[in-house]
N, C-alpha and C positions, 0 to 999 in steps of 0.2 A: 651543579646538582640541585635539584626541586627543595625547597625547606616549606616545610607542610607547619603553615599556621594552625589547620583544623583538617584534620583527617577524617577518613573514613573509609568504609570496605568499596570495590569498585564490585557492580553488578554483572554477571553473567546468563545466559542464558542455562546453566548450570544449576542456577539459585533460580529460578523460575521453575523450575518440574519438582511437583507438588505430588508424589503418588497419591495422596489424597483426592485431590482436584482432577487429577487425570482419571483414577479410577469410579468417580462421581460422575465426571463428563462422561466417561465411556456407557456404562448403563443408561444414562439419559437417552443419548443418542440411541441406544439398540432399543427403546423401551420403544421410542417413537420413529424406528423403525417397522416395528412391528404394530403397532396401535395408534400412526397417524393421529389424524387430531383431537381422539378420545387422550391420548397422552399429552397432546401437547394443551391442552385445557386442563388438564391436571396438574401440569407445572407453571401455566401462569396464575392459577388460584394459589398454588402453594407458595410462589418465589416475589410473586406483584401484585395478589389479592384482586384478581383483573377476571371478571365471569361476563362480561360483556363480549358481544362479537370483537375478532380483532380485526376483521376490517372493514374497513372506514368507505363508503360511497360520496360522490361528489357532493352531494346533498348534502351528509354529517360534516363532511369537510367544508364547505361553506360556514354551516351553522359556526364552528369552531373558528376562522378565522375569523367570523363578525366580532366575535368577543375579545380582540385583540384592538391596540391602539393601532389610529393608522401611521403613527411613527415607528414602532414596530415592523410593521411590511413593508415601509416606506425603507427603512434604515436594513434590510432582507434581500429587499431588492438592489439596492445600491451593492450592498456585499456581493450579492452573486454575480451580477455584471461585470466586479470585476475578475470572479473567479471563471466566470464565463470568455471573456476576452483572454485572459491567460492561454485557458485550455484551450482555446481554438487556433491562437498562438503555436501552441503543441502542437496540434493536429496537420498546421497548413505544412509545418517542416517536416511532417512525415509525405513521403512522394512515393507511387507508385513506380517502379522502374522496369527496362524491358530494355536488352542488348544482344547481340549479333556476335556470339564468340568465335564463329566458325560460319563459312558457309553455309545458310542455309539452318544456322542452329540457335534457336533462341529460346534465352532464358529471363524469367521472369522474376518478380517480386512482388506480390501486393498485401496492402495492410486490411486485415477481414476484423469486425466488430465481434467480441462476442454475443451471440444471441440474445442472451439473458445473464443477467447482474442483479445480485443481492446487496444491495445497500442497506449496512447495520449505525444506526444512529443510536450510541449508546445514550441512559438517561440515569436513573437511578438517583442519587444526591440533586446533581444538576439537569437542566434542560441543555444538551449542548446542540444546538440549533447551527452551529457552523460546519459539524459534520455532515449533516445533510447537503449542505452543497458542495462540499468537498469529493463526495461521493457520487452523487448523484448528478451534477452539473458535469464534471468529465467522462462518465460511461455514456452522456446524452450528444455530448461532443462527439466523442470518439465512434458514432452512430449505432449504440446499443438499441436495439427497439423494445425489450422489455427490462424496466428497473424495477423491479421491488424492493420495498423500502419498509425497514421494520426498525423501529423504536418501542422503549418500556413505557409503561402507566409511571408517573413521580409519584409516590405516597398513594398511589391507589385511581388517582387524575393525571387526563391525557393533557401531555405538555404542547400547548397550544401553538407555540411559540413554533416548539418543532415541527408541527403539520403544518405549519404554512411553509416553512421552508422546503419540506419536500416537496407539498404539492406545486410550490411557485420553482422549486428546482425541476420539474418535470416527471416526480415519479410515476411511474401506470399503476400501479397498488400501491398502497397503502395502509399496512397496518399495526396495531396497535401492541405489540410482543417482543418480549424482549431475551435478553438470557440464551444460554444455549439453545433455549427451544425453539427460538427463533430462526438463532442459525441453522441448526439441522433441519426445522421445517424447508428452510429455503434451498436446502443442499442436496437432500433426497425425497422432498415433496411428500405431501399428504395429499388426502380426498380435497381438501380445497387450494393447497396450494402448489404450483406446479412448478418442479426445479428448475435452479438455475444453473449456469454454465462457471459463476466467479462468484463469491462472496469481497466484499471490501467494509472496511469500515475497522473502528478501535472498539476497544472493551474492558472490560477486567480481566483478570486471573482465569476467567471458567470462558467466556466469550474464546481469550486466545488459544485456551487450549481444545475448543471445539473446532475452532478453524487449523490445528494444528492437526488434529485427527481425521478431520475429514479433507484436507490437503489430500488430490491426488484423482479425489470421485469428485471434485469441483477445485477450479484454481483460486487462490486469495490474494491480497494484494500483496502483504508479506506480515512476518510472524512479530508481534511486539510487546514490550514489554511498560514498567510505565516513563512514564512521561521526564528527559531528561535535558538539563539546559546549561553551557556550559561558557563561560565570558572570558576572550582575553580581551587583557585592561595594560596602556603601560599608564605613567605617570602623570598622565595627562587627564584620565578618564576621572567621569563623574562621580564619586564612590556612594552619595546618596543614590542616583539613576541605577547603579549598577548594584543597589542590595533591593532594589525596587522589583529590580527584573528577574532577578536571582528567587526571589520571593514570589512571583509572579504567578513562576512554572511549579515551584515546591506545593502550591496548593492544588493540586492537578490530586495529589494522594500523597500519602506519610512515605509513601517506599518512594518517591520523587527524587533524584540524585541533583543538587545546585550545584557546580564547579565555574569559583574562579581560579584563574592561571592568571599572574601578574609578575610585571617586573617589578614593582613598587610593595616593597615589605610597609610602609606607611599607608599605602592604598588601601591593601588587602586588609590590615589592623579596621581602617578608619569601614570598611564596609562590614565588620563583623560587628562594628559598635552598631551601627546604625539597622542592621537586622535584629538585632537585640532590643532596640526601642523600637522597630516597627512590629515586632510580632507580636505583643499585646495585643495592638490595637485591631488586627486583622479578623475582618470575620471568618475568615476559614482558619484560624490557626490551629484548628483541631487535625486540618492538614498540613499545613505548612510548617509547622511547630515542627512534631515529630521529621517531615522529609529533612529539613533543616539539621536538628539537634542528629540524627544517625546516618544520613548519606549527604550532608553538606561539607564540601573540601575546598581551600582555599591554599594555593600554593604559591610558591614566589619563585621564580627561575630569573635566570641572568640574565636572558635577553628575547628580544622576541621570536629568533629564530629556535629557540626552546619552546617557546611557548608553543608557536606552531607546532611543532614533531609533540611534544604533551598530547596536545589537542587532537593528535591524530592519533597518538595511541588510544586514547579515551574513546573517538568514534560515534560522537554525539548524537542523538538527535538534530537538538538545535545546539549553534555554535552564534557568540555573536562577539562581534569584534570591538572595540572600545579603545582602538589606536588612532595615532597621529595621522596613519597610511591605513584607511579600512582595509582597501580594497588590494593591497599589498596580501592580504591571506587568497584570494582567489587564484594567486600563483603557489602560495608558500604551503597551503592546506590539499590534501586530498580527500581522507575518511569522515565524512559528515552527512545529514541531513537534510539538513537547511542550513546556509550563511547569511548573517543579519550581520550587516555592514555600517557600522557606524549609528553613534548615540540619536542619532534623529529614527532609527528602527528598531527594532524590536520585538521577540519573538511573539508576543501577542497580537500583534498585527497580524504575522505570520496566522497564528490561531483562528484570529477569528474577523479581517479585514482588509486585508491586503490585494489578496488572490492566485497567492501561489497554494499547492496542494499542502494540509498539515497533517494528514497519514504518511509518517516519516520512521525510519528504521532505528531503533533503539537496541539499549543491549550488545553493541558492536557490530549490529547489522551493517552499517554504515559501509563497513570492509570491504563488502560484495553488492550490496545494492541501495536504489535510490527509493526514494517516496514513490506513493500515486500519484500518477500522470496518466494525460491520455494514453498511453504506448502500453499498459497495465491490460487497458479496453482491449487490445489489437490483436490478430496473430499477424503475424508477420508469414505468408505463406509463400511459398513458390512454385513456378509451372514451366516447363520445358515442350519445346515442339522442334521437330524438325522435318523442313520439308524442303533439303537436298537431297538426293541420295548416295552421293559420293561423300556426303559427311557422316551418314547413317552408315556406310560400306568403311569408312574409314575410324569410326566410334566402335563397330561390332567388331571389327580384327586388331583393336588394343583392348574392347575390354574382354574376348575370349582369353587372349595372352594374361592378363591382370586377374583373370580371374581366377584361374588355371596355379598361378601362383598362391591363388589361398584356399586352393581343392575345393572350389566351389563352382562342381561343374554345368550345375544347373544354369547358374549365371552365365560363365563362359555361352553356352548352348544360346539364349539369347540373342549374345552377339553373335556369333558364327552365323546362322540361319539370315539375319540383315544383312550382315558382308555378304555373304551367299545368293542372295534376293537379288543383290544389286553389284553384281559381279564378281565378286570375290573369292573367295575360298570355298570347294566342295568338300566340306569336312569327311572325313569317316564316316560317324554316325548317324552323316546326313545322308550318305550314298546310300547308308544299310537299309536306311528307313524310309528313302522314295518313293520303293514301291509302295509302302504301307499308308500313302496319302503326307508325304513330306513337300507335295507341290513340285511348284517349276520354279526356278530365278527369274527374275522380273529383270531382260538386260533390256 
């Protein structure tokens, strides 16, 4: 049985619907429905003190990267390359396919881009300059031809940091808006900005629940919550590394859930001391404190194969592993995010260096779906042709019978008329109606 060092409540998607924040978001959205970008100038003066144009031409974007170091772009570009090579990775294992189930009968599959993708790079506190490629670098793989890309003002100034990454990620707009306005700008378009087909990208509390509203008149990438990070450790693991890490992701924001699972009751102790002497010193402890002290849990089970089944109840985000056998969880685990696999990685890599996606499912998402990936970009469509006609005669006289059984005679009629065509059956209703321009049979 689990023996819980340091407790705390487990989050749900339950505890994230705010009627508050739902009934805010929703007037936003219908305001700027109806009042395009006279409203949505009105919510970025009120929410980011932002009266400047919000989008950015080649030109101002220039201006904006000059003022950056060139180890900054330098260290942007390196990132994206390799988030770049990842996705493309994705991409080449997706294959068009095309097979011969019948005579004459062939069916298809091909992966189609969406048109257009709204890339949200949140900003607010921080610059977070890794969601821009995160976003933006996979819909450009996946062959999107229009990205728009919107990011907040920080404190009133455009985060510089972040306009180079999208423009160096590839976006085709670019602008400067953040907050729900942002996203519904992009979801049902205004006089200047013209919808997209998907939003992606992370946010706060009001961000997820506009993409949760407007889910349906645009696809998103999936619904989340904040930011959760969850370590199994046996006896072996580093308990400084692992309250490091643990600490990492708690500053992400106070509602941040830490979970370690351990087999080692002296592990789990020795990594609660060492969070305790690192959170002074941290400069975000304003967040990490609070995620820490109310959604931080530390548990101890008997063995690892508990740990694993724990760890799949919980359904992490990120999960990182801190055993003797990392990679022992890639059989043992199913319900996750991301798996960071032994003490040389780590979910910040993940974040912000790596090059795997870190728009990743929270909240128990994990259950039913993965992160952003190129396959988010795709539809997956299909196409049928047939050009026997004893397969077209032989498909029309089971699906009249098939159809017939679910009184849906319309259908049935269909097929009968192709069997018919091509030698088949003279139905009834085809005799009655011959004369009335029913044709001839094609034998």
């Amino acid at each position: 049985m689990p023996r819980f060092l340091k407790s705390a409540p487990t989050k749900s998607f339950t505890d994230t619907t705010q009627a508050d924040v739902a009934t805010r978001v929703g007037a936003i959205i219908s305001d700027i429905r109806s009042n395009g970008d006279d409203a949505v100038r009105r919510y970025a003066e009120e929410f980011d003190r932002w009266t400047e144009p919000f989008r950015l031409d080649d030109a101002r974007v220039a201006e904006i990267m000059a003022t950056l170091d060139q180890q900054v772009i330098d260290d942007i570009v390196f990132v994206q390359e390799q988030v770049r090579r990842f996705a493309q990775a994705q991409r080449d294992s997706l294959v068009d396919i095309e097979v011969e189930t019948l005579p004459g009968v062939h069916l298809g599959q091909k992966h189609v881009p969406v048109q257009a993708a709204g890339a949200y790079i949140p900003g607010g506190k921080y610059p977070l300059t890794a969601s821009a490629h995160m976003t933006i670098i996979t819909a450009k793989v996946a062959g999107v031809p229009r990205v728009v890309a919107c990011t907040p003002p920080i404190r009133g100034e455009i985060p510089a940091a972040t306009v180079a990454a999208m423009k160096l990620a590839g976006a085709d707009e670019i602008y400067i808006l953040g907050g729900v306005q942002a996203v519904t700008a992009m979801a049902v378009g205004t006089e200047t900005i013209a919808p997209v087909n998907m939003i992606a990208g992370p946010g706060n509390a009001y961000v997820a629940e506009a993409k949760r509203q407007l889910f349906g008149e645009v696809g998103i990438d999936l619904f989340a919550g904040p930011t959760e990070i969850l370590i199994v450790a046996d006896d072996d693991a580093d308990p400084f590394l692992t309250a490091v890490d643990l600490l990492s992701q708690a500053e992400h924001g106070p509602e941040s859930p830490a979970v370690l699972i351990t087999t080692s009751e002296a592990l789990g102790r020795r990594v609660m001391e060492h969070i305790e002497q690192l959170l002074p010193g941290m400069p975000t402890r304003d967040y990490a404190g609070p995620a820490w002290r109310d959604w931080g849990q530390v548990i101890v089970v008997d063995d690892l194969d508990e740990a694993y089944a724990l760890a799949d109840d919980f359904a992490f985000e990120h999960v990182q592993i801190f055993t003797a056998e990392p990679r022992a969880a890639l059989e043992k685990m199913h319900d996750y995010g991301a798996l960071f696999l032994g003490e040389n990685t780590c979910v910040s890599y993940g974040d912000k260096v790596i090059g795997t996606n870190h728009v990743l499912p929270t909240l128990g998402a994990a259950r039913y779906t993965g992160g952003l990936w190129v396959g988010k970009y795709l539809r997956t469509v299909t196409y049928q042709e047939i050009t026997d006609t004893a397969s077209s005669a032989t498909l029309g006289e089971v699906c009249g019978r098939a159809a017939r059984v679910e009184l849906f005679e319309g259908h049935a009629r269909s097929g009968d008329v192709r069997s018919w065509r091509h030698g088949g059956t003279q139905h009834d209703w085809i005799a009655q109606t011959e004369g009335a321009g029913a044709g001839t049979p094609a034998r």
